[in-house]
N, C-alpha and C positions, 0 to 999 in steps of 0.2 A: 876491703874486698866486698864486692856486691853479694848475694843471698840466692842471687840466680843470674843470669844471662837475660841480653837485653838487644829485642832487637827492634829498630827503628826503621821504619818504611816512610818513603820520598811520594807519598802518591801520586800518579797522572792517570792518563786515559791510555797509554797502551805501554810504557816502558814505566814501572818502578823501583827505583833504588832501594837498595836494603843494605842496611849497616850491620851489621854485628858483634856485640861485644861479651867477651866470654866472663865467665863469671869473675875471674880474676882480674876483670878490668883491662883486658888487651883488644886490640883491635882485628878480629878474627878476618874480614874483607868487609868491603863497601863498595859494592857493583850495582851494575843496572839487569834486571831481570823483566825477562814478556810478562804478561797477565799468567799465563799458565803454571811459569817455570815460578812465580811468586808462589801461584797458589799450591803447589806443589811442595817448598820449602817451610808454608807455613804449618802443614800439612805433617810433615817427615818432622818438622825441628820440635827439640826438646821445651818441654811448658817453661817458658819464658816471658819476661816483661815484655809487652810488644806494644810501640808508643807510635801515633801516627798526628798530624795536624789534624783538625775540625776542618773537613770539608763535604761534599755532595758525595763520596765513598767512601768516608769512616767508617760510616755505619754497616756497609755491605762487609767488609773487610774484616772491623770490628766481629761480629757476629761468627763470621768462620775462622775467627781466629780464638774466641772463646768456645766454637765446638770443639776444640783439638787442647784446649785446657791451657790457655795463654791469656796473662794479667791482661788483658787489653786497656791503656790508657790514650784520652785523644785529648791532646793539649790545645789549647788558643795558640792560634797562629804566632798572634802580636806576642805572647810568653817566649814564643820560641824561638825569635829575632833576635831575644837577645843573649843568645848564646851562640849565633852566626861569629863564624870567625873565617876572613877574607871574601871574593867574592861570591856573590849568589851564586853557587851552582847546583846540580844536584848531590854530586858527594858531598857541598860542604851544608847543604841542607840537611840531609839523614843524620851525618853526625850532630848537627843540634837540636836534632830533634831525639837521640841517643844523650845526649848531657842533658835536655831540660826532663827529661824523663825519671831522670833518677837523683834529681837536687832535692835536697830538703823541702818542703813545705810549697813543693809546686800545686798547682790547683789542677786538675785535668777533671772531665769527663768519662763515664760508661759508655758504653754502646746499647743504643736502642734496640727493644725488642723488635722483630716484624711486627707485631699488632701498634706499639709505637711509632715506630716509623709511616705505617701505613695514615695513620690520625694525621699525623704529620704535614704528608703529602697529599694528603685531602685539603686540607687546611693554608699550604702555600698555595693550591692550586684554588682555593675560592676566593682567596686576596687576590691571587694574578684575574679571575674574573670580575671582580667588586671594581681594581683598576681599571679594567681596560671600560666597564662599561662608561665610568667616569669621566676615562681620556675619553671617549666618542661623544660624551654627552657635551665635552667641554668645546672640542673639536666644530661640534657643528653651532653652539655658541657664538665660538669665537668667528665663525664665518656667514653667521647670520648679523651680527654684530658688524660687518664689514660694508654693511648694505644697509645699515642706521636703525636694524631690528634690534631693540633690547629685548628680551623676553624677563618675564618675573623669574624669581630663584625655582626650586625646584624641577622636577618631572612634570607636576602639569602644566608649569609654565609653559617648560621648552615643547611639551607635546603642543600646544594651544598655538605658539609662534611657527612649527614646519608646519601644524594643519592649514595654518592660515595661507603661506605663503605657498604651498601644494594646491589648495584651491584658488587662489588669486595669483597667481605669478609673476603679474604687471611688474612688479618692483627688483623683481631680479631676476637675471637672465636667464634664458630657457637652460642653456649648457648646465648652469651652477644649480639650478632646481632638481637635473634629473641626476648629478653627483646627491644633491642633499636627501633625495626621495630612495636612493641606494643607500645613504649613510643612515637615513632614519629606521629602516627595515631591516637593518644592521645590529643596532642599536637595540631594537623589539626583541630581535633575536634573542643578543646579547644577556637581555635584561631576563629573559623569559628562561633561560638556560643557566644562568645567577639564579632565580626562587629555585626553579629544581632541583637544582644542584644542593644548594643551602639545605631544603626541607630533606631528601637524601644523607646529606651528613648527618644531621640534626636525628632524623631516625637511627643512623647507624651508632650515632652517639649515645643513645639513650640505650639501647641494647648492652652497651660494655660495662661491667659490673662497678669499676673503679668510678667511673664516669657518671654512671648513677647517684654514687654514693657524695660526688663531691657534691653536684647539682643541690644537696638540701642543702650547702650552704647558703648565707646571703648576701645577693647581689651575683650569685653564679649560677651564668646558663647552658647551653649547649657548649657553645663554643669554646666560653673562658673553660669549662669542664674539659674539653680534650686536648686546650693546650695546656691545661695545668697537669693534666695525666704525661702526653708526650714531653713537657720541660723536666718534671720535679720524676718520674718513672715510678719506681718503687720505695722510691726516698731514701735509701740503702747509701747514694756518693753523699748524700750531706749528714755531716754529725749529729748538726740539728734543727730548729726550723729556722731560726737567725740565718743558718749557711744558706737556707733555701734562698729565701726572704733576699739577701744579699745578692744571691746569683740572676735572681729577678732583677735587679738592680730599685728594691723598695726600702733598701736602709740608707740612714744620713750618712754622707762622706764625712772619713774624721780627716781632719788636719792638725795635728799634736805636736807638741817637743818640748822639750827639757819639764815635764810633768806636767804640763798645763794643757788639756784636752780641749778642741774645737771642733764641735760637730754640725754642720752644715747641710744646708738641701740635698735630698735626692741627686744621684749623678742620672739626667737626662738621655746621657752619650751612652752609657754601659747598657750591662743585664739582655732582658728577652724585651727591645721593647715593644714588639706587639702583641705579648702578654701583659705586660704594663700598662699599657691601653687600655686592654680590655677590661683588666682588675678594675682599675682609674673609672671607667666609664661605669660598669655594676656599684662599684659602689658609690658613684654619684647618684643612680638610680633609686638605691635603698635608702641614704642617708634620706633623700629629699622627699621621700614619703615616709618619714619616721614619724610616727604618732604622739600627741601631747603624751599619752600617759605610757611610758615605759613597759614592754610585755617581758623581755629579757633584761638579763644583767650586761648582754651585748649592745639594749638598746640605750639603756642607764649610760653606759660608760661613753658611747658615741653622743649625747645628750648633750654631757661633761664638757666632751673634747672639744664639740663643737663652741660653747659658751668659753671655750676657755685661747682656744688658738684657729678658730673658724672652721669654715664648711667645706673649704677645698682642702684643707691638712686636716682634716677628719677625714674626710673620703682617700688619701692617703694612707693614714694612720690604720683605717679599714681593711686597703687591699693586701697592707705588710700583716695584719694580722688574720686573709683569708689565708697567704699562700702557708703561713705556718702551720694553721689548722690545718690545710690541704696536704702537708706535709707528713703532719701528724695520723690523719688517717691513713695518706699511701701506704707510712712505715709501719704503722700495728695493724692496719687492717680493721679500723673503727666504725663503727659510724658515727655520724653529726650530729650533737644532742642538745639544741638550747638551753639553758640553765633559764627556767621561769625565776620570776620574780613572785616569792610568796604574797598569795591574798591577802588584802586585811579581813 
């Protein structure tokens, strides 16, 4: 017998499914409800487990479903396949999302706070402008390239190839000069609206207390600070910093049996990874200006690792050991204190 009532929602954008099962483990109905008639039910129903997949409105859902005093758990999709039983549909969606909710040793997610969420979506929204500047830069590349213009790598290259081919046009056609002379004004735009944005975040990151606090770690800046606030939150869903660490996807994969332990690279495919990245990248930054003579027992030990299994699994071995530190402060509320290495 379950401990409480459990109910499962099918999310979409204007009809959601909702399962529900009573505490005795029966199957109370499993219908399709408006956005309204949802929010309504969640509203009226008794505090219950209330499980939904990780998608773009868990977290709105999530959030008003722990105003009204409901377990909110948001499972991984892919967990929840495989409790699918016959074809895709939405009833038989809710129901396994109703069984994987309540299995032993399922992994799920919290719900993000609004100040969370918002970090968030700052943050997907300056990736979607970092790419597209990139696609146009590549765009007009690849089409000056068509007309036997190489330009050197970077931004001044490509700026130094349209200048040219804007003041000289001989070499390619008037029609494709005045598309490239749109694309490149495009592109200024683009790029000019990416620093803004960036310095914008960047300040508003620095204002949020948690974000502050990671920042005096090493090798973390604006950024890696407010996706390590939005992934890792209050540090409250993981036991410990390993679980963090893990959900990053910064610990070795095992592969074991019959007693004999195999522990293997980093899974590549899993975790947050462009959190991972970013970790990955600060602490290649730190390691490689590490000083002959040791100022921390942080920099001793990176020293070690380095002489011992190289530069790029140190800077590894770094980032699994920010997110736990980062973990450790969400959950107490710390701050970040270098342990000196005593004088002689």
């Amino acid at each position: 017998m379950l401990s409480t009532n459990v109910i499962a929602i099918d999310l979409a954008k204007n009809v959601l499914q909702i399962c529900y099962i009573s505490v005795h483990g029966e199957l109370l109905f499993n219908k399709a409800f408006s956005r309204q008639k949802a929010k309504e039910f969640i509203i009226n129903a008794k505090p219950s487990i209330l499980a939904m997949e990780g998608c773009c409105g868990c977290h709105y859902w999530g959030q008003l479903a722990q105003e009204h005093g409901h377990d909110v758990r948001i499972i991984n999709p892919k967990k929840v396949k495989g409790y699918l039983e016959g074809h895709k549909t939405d009833h038989n969606d809710a129901l396994a999302i109703a069984n994987s909710a309540i299995q032993i040793g399922i992994k799920y997610s919290r719900p993000k706070s609004l100040e969370q969420q918002s970090m968030q979506s700052l943050e997907s929204s300056r990736r979607f402008l970092s790419r597209s500047v990139v696609s146009l830069g590549q765009h007009i590349r690849g089409t000056l390239l068509g007309y036997g213009i190489a330009n050197p790598r970077g931004e001044k290259g490509l700026k130094a190839s349209v200048r040219e081919i804007l003041d000289n046009p001989s070499s390619v056609p008037t029609n494709v000069v005045s598309v490239l002379s749109m694309l490149w004004e495009q592109y200024k735009q683009l790029k000019a609206q990416l620093i803004a944005f960036e310095k914008e975040k960047n300040a508003l990151t620095r204002q949020i207390e948690p974000c502050k606090r990671l920042m005096e770690i090493e090798g973390v800046g604006e950024t890696t600070a407010s996706m390590l606030y939005t992934t890792l939150g209050d540090g409250k869903q993981f036991k410990n910093g390993r679980q963090a660490s893990a959900f990053v996807g910064l610990t070795p994969k095992q592969h074991s049996s019959g007693g004999k332990v195999f522990m293997i690279g980093i899974d590549k495919c899993g975790g947050v990874k462009e959190l991972r990245s970013l970790l990955y990248l600060g602490a290649m930054s730190y390691v490689g200006r590490l000083p002959d003579e040791p100022r921390t027992q942080k920099d001793a030990w990176l020293i070690k690792i380095i002489q011992r299994i190289g530069f790029k699994k140190a800077c590894i071995a770094l980032a699994n050991k920010i997110v736990r530190t980062a973990w450790a402060m969400l959950r107490h509320e710390t701050v970040y204190k270098p342990i000196l290495l005593n004088a002689d």
